[in-house]
Backbone as a chain_set.jsonl record, in Angstrom:
{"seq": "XXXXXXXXXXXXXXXXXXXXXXXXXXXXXXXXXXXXXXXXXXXXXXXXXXXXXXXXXXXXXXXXXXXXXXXXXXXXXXXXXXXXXXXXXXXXXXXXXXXXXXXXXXXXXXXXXXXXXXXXXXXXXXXXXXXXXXXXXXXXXXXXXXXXXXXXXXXXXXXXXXXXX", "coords": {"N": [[0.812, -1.195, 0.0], [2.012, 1.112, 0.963], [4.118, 1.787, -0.826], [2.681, 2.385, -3.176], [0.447, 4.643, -2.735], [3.281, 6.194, -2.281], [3.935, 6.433, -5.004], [1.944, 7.896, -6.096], [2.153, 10.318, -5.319], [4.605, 11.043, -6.328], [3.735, 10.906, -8.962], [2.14, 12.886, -8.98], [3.56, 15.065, -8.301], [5.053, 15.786, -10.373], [5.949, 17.628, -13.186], [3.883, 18.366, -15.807], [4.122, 18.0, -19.181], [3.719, 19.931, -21.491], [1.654, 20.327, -24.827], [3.039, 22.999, -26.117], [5.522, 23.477, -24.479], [7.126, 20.792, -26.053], [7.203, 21.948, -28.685], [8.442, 24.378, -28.434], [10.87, 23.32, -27.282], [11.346, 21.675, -29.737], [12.254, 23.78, -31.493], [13.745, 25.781, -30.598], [15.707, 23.965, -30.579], [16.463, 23.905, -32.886], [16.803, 26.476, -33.705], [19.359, 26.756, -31.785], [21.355, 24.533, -33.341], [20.858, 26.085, -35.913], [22.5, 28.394, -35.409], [25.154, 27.125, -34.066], [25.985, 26.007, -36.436], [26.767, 28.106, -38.025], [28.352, 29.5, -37.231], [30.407, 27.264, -36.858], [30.799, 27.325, -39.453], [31.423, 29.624, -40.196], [34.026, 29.994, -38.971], [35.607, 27.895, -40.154], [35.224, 28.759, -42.946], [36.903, 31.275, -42.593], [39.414, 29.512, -41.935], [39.959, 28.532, -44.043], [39.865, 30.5, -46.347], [42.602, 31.855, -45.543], [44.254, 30.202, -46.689], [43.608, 31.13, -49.602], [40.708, 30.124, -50.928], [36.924, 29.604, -50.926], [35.174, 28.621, -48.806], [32.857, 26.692, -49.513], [34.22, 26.296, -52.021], [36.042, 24.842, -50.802], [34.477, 22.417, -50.29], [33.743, 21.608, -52.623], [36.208, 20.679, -53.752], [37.354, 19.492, -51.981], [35.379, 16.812, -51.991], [36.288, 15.866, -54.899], [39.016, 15.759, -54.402], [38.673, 13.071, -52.7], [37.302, 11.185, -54.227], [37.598, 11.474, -56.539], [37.485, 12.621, -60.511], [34.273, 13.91, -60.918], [31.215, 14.576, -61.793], [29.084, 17.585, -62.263], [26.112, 16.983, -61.485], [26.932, 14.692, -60.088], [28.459, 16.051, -57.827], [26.818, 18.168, -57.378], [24.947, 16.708, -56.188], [26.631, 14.974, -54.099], [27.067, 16.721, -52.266], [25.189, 18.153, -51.409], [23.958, 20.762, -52.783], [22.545, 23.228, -54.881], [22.482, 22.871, -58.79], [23.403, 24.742, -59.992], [25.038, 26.287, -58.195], [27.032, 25.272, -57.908], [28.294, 25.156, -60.713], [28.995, 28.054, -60.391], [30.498, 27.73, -58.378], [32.514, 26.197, -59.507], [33.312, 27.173, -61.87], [34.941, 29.549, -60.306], [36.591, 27.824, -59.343], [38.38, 26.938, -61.571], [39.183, 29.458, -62.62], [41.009, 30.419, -60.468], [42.912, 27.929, -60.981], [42.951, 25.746, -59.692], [40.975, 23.799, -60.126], [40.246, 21.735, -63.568], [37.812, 21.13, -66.26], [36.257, 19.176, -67.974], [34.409, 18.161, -70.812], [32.713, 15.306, -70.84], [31.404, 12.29, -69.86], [27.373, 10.647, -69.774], [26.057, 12.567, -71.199], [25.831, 14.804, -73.858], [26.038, 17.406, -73.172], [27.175, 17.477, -70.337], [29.534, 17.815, -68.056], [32.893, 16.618, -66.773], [34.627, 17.353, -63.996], [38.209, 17.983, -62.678], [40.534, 17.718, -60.206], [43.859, 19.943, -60.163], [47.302, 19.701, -59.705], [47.88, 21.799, -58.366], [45.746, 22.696, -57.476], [45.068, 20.215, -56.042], [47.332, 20.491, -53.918], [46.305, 22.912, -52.618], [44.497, 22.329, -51.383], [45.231, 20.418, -49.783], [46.383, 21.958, -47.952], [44.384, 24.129, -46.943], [42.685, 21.9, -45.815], [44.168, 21.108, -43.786], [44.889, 23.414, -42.226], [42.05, 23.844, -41.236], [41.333, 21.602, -40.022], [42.812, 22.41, -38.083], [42.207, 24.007, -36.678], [39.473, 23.249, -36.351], [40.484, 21.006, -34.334], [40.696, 22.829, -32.306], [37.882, 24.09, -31.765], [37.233, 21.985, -30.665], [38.4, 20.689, -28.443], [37.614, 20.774, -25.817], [35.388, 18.728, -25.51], [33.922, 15.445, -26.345], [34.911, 14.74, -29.74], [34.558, 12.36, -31.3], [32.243, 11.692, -30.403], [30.12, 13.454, -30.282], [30.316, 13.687, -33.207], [29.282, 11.429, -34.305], [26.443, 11.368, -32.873], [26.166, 14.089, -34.748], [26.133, 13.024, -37.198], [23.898, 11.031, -36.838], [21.46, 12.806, -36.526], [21.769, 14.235, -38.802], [21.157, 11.912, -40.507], [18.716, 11.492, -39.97], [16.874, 13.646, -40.516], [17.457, 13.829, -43.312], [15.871, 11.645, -44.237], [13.527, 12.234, -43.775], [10.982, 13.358, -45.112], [10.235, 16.591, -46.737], [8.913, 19.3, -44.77], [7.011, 21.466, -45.294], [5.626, 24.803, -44.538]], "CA": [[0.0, 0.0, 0.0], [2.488, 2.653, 1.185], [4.121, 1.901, -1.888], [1.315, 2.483, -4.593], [0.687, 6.024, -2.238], [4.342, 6.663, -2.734], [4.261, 6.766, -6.653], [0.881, 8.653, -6.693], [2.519, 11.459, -4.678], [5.967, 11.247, -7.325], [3.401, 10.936, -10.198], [1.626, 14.518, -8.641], [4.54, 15.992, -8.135], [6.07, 15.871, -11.891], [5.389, 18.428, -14.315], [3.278, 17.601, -16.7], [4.733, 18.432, -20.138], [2.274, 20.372, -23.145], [2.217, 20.503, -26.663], [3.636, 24.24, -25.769], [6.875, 22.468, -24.153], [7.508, 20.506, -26.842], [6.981, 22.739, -29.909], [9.393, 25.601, -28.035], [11.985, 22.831, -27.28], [11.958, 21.654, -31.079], [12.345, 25.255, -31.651], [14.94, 25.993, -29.296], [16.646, 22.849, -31.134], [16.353, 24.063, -34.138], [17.319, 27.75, -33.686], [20.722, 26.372, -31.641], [21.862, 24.254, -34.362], [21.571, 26.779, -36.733], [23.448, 29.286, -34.375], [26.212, 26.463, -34.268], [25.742, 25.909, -38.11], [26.871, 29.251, -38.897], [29.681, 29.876, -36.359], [31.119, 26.523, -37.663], [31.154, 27.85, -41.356], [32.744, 31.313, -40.073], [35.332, 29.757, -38.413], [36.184, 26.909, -41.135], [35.474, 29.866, -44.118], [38.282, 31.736, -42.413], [40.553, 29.076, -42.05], [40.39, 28.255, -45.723], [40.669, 31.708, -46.968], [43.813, 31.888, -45.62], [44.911, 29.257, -48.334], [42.665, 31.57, -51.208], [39.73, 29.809, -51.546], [35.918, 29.662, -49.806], [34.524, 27.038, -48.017], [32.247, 26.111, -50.618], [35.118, 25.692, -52.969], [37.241, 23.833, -50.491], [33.847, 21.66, -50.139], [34.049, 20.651, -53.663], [38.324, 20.18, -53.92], [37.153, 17.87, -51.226], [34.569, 16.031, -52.972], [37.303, 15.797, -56.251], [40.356, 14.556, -54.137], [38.306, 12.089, -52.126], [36.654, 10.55, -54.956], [37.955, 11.369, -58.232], [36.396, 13.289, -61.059], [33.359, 14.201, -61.112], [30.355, 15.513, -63.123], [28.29, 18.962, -62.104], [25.587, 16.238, -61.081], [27.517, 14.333, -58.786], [29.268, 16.995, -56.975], [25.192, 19.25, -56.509], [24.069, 15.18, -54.844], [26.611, 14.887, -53.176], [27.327, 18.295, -51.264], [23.193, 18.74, -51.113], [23.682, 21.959, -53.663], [22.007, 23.342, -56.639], [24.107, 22.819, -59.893], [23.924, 26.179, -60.335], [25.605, 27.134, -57.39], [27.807, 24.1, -58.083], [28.557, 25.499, -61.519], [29.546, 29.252, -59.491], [32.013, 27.316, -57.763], [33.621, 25.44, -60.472], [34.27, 28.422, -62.343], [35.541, 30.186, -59.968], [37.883, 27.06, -59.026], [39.007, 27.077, -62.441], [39.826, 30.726, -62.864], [42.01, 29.812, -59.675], [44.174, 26.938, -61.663], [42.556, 24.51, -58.834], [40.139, 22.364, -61.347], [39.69, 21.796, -64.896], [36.433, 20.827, -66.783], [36.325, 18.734, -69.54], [33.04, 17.422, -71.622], [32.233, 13.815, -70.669], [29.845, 11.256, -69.37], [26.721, 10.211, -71.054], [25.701, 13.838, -72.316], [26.965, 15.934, -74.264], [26.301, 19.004, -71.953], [27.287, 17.26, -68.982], [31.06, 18.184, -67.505], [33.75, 16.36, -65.681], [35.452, 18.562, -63.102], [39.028, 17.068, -62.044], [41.744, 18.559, -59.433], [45.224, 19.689, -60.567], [48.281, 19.647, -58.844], [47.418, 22.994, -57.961], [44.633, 22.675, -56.417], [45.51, 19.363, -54.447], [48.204, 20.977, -52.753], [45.597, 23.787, -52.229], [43.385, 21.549, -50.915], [45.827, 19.709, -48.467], [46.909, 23.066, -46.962], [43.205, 24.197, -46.766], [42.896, 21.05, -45.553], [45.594, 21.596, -42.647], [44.336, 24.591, -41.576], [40.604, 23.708, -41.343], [41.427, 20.767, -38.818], [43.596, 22.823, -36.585], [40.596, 25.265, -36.231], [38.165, 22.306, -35.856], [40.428, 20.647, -33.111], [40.843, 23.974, -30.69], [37.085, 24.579, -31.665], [36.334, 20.593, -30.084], [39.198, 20.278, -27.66], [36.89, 20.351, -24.774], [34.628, 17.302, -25.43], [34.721, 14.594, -27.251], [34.856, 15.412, -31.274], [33.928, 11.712, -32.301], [30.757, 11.222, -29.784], [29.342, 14.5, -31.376], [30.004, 13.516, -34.687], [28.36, 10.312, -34.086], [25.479, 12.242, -33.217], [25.449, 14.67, -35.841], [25.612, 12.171, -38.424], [22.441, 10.654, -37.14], [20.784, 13.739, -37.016], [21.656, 14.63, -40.664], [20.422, 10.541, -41.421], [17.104, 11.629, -39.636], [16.364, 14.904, -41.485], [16.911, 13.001, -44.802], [14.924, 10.629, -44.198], [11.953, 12.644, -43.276], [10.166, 14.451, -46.324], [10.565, 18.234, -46.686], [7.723, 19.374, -44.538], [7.406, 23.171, -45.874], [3.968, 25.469, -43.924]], "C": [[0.853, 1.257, 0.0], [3.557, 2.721, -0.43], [3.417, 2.861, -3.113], [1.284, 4.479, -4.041], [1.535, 7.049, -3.01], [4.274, 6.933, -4.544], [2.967, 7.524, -7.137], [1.286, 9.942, -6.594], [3.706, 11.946, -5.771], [4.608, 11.809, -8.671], [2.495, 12.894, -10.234], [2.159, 15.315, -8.77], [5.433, 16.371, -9.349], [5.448, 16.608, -12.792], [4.622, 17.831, -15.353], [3.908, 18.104, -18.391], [3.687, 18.952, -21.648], [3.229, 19.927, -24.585], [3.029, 21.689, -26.703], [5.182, 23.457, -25.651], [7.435, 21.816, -25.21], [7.857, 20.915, -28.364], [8.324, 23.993, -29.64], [10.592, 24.644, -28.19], [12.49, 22.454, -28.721], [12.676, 22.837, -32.021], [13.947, 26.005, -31.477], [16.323, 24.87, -30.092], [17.268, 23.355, -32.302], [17.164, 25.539, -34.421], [18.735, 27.46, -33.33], [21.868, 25.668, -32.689], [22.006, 24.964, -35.873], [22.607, 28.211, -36.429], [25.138, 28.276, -34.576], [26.762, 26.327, -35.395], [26.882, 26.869, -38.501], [28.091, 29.812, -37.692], [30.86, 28.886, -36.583], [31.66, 26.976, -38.978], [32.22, 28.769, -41.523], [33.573, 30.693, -39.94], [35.875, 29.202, -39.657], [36.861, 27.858, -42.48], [36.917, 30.43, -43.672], [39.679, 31.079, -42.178], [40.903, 28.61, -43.504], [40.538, 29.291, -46.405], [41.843, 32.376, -46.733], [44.777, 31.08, -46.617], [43.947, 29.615, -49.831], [42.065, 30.63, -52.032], [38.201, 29.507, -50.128], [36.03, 28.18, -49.748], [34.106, 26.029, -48.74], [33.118, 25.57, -51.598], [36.054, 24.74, -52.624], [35.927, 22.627, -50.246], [34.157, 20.384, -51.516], [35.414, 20.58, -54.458], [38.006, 19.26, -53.52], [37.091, 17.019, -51.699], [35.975, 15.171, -53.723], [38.417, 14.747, -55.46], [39.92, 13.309, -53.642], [38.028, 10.845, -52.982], [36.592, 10.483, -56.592], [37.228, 12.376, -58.814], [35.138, 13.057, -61.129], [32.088, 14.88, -61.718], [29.676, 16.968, -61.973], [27.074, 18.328, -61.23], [25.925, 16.064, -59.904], [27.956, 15.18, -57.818], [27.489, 17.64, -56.385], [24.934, 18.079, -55.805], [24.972, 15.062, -53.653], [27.057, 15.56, -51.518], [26.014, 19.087, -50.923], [23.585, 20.435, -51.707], [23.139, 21.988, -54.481], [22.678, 23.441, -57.33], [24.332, 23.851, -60.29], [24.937, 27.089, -59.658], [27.001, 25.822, -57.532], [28.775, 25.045, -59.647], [29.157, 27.303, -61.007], [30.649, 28.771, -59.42], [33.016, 26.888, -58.417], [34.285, 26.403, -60.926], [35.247, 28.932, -61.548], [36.924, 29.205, -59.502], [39.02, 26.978, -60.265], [39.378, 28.081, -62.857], [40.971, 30.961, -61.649], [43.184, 29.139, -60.108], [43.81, 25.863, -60.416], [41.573, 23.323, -59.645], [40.735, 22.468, -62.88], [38.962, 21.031, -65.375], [36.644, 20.534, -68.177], [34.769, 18.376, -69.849], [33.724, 15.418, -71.138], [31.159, 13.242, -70.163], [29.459, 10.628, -70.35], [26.332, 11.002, -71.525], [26.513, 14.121, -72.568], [26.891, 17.094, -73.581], [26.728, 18.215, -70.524], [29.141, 17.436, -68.829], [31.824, 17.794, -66.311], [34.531, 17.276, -65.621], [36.693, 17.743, -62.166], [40.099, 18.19, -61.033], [43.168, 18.611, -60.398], [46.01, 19.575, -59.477], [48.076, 20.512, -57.79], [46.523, 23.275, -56.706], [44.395, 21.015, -55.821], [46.556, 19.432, -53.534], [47.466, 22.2, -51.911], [44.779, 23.181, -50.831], [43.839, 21.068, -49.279], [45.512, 20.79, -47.335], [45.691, 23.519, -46.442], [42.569, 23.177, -45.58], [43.244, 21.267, -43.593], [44.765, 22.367, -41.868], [42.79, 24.364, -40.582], [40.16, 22.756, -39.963], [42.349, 21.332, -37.68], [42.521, 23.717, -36.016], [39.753, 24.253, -36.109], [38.861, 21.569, -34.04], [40.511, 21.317, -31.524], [39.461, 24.448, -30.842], [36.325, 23.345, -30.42], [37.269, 20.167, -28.917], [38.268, 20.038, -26.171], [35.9, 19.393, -24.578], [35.125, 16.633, -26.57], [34.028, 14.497, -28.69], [34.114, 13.655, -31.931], [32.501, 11.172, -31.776], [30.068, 12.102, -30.692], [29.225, 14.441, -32.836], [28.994, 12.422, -35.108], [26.709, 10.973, -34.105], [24.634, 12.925, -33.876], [25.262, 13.9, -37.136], [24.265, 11.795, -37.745], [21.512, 11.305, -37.264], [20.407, 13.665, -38.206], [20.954, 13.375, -41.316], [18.885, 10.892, -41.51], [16.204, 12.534, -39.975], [16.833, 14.585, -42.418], [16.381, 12.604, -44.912], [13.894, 10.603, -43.661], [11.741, 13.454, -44.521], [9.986, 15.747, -45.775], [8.87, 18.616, -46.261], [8.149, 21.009, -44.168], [5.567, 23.902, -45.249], [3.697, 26.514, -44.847]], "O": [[0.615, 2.244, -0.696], [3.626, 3.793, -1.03], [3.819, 3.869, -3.694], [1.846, 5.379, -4.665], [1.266, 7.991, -3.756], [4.793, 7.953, -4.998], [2.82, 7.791, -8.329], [0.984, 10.761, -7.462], [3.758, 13.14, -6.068], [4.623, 12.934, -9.171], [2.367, 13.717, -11.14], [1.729, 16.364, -9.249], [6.384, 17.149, -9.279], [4.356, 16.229, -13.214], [4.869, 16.671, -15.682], [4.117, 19.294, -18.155], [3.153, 18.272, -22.524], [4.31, 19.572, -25.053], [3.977, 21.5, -27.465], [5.804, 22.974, -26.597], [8.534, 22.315, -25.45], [8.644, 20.298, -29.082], [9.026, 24.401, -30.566], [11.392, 24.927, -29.081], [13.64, 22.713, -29.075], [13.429, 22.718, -32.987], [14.828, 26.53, -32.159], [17.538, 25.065, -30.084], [18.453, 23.215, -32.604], [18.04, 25.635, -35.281], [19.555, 27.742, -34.203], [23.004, 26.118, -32.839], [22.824, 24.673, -36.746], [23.284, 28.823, -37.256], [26.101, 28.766, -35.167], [27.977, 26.49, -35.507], [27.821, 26.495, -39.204], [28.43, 30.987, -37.834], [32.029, 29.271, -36.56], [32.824, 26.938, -39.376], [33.208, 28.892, -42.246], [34.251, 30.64, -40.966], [36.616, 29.943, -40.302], [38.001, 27.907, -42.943], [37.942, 30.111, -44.274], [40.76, 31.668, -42.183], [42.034, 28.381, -43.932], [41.427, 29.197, -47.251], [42.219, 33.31, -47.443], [45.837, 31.433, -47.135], [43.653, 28.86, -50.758], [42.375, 30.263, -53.165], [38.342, 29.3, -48.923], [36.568, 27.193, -50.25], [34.562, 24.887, -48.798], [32.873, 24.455, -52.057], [36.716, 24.019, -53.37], [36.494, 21.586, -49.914], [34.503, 19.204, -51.564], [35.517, 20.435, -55.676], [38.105, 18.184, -54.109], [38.022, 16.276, -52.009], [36.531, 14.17, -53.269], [38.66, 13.559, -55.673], [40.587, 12.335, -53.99], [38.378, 9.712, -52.652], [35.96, 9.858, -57.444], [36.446, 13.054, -58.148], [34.801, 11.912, -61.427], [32.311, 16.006, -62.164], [30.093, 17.013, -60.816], [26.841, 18.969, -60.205], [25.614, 16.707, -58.902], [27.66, 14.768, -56.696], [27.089, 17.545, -55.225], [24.642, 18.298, -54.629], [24.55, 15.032, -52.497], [27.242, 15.167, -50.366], [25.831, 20.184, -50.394], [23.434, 21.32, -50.865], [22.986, 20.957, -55.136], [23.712, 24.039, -57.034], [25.35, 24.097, -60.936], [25.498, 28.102, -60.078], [27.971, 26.054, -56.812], [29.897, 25.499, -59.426], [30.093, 27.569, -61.762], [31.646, 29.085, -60.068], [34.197, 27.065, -58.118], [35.459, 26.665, -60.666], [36.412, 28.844, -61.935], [38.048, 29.68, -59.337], [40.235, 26.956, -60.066], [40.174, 27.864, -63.772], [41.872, 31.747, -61.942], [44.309, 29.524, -59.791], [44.7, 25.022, -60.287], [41.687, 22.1, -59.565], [41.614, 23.266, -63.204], [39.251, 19.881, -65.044], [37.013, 21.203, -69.142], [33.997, 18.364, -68.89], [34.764, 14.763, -71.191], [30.055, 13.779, -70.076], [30.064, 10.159, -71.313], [25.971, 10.671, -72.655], [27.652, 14.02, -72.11], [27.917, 17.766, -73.473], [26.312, 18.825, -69.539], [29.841, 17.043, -69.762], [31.677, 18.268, -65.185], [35.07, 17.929, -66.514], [36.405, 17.042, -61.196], [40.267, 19.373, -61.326], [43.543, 17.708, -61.146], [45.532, 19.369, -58.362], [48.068, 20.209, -56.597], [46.58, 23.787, -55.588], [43.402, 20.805, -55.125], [46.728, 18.678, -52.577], [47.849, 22.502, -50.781], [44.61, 23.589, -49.682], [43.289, 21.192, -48.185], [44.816, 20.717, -46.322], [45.704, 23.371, -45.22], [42.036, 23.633, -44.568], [42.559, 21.502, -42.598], [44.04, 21.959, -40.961], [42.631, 24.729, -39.417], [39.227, 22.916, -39.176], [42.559, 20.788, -36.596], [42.232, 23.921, -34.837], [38.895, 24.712, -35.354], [38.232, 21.546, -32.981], [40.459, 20.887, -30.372], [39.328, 25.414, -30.091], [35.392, 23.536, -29.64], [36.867, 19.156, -28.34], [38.411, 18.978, -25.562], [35.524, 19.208, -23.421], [36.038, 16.838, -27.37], [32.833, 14.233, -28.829], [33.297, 13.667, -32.853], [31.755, 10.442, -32.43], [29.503, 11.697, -31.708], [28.352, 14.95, -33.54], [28.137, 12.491, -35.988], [25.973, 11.039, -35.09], [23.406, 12.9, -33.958], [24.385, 14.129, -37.969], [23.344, 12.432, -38.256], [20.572, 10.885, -37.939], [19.353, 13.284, -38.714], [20.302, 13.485, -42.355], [18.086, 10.756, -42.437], [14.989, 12.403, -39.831], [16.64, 15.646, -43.011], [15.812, 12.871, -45.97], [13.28, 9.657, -43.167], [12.606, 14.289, -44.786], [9.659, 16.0, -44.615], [7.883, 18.4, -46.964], [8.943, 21.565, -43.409], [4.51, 23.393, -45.623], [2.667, 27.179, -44.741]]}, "num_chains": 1, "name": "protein.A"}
């Protein structure tokens, strides 16, 4: 009996939680991570424009050294961009001397984009930089729990349909 009591008195005593509560906290979630988002970018942006080139462009060097050439396609799938803003970047990597763009594939308008020398030594140094500013940004916890993390995040907002009000 004094039991049963006991957990009526706990179950009284506990907030009860609204739809309010939960809607602010997704909120609250949502607003922080893009606060983090965008203080990440600064930082990273400025450690790669010390080796003259943006973020965006050291995104897709990345891409290129990791995985070879690539088309205009591949590179907007797999950096979640539009090929237009994909096609921005190229240029401007190639008015750099960091890519060059040839015609290939299966179209004829479609364009492989490969690294030179140039721009994989760019890349490294970029590179370099980018992780010394990531590990004095993560030195105080631990960099591969959180990544853990944010990958599943990012799995779990793919793999929900774009729900637009």
């Amino acid at each position: 009996m004094e039991r049963k009591s006991a957990n009526l008195v706990d179950v009284a005593e506990m907030r009860l939680v609204t739809i309010e509560d939960i809607v602010t906290t997704e909120l609250e979630s949502a607003a922080t991570l893009m606060r983090v988002s965008n203080i990440l970018r600064t930082r990273l942006d400025e450690a790669v424009t010390r080796q003259r080139m943006s973020w965006a462009g050291y995104e897709v060097l990345d891409a290129i050294c990791r995985k070879g050439p690539m088309s205009y396609r591949s590179l907007s799938s797999a950096l979640d961009r539009h090929r237009t803003s994909i096609t921005s970047i190229v240029t401007a990597l190639v008015s750099s001397g960091y890519v060059t763009r040839r015609r290939g594939g299966s179209r004829p308008d479609e364009f492989l984009v490969e690294t030179t020398d140039l721009g994989v030594r760019r890349h490294e140094r970029a590179r370099v930089s980018a992780v010394e500013v990531s590990k004095r940004m993560f030195e105080s916890g631990d960099a591969s729990a959180m990544l853990h993390h944010l990958r599943g995040l990012d799995s779990a907002l793919r793999a929900k349909p774009d729900v637009r009000g």
